[in-house]
N, C-alpha and C positions, 0 to 999 in steps of 0.2 A: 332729510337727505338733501340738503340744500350743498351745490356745485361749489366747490372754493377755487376754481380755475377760472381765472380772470379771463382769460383769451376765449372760453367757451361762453362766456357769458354777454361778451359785447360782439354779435356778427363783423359788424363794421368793420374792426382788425385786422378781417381773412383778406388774405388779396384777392381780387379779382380776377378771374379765370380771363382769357382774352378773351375779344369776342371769336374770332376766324380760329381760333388753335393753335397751334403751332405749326408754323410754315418753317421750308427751310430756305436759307437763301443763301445764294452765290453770288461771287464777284468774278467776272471773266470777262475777254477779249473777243467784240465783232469778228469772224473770221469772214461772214457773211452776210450782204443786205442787201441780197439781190431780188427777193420773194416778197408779196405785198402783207404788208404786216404783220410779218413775221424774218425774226433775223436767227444765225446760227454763232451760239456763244461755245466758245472754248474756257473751260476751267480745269486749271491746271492743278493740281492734289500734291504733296509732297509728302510721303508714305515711307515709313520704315518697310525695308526688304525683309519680308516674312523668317527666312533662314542670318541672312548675314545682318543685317540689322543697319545697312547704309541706306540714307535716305536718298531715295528713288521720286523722279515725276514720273505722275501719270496725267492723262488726260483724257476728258468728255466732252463730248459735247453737246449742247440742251438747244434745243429750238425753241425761240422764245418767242411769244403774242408781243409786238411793239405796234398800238394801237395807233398813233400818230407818225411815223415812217422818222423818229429823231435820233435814230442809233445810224452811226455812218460804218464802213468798215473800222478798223484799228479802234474804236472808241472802246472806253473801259466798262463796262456797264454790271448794275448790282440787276438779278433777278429774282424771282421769289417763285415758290411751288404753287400753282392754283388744280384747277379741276382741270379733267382730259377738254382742250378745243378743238382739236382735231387729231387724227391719228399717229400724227409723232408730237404737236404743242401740247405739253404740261407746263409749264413755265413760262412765265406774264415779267415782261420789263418795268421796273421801278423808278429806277434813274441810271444817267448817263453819269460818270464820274470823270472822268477825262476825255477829251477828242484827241 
């Protein structure tokens, strides 16, 4: 009862799971950076209207961990989903994309 599936036979093939998981990330606008290390991002969503089916913004906005104070207001900045840091930061700043 010997395997004739090549892919089960050599591990090496499978891809590798990440390490961290899947995170999710966003791209939005400093609205805020006035709090210490910690800035307030707006991202904006562009959604079909559930009934009429016209695409609609919405908007959220995430409080993000900016460890080294390098996010200004209006800068464009990607963030990423980490663990709770405090009661409203879930999400840790990656990079600045525009000033």
């Amino acid at each position: 009862m010997t395997d004739t599936d090549p892919q089960t036979q050599n591990p090496a093939t499978e891809p590798a799971a990440p390490a961290q998981g899947l995170r999710k990330t966003r791209v939005g606008v400093v609205v805020s950076a006035k709090m210490d290390k910690t800035i307030v991002v707006e991202f904006i969503s562009r959604v079909p209207h559930p009934r009429f089916k016209k695409i609609i913004k919405r908007s959220k906005t995430f409080y993000a961990h900016d460890e080294k104070g390098e996010a200004k207001e209006g800068d464009k900045v990607r963030i990423v989903e980490t663990r709770p840091l405090s009661k409203l930061k879930r999400w840790r700043l990656v990079e600045v994309l525009a000033h």
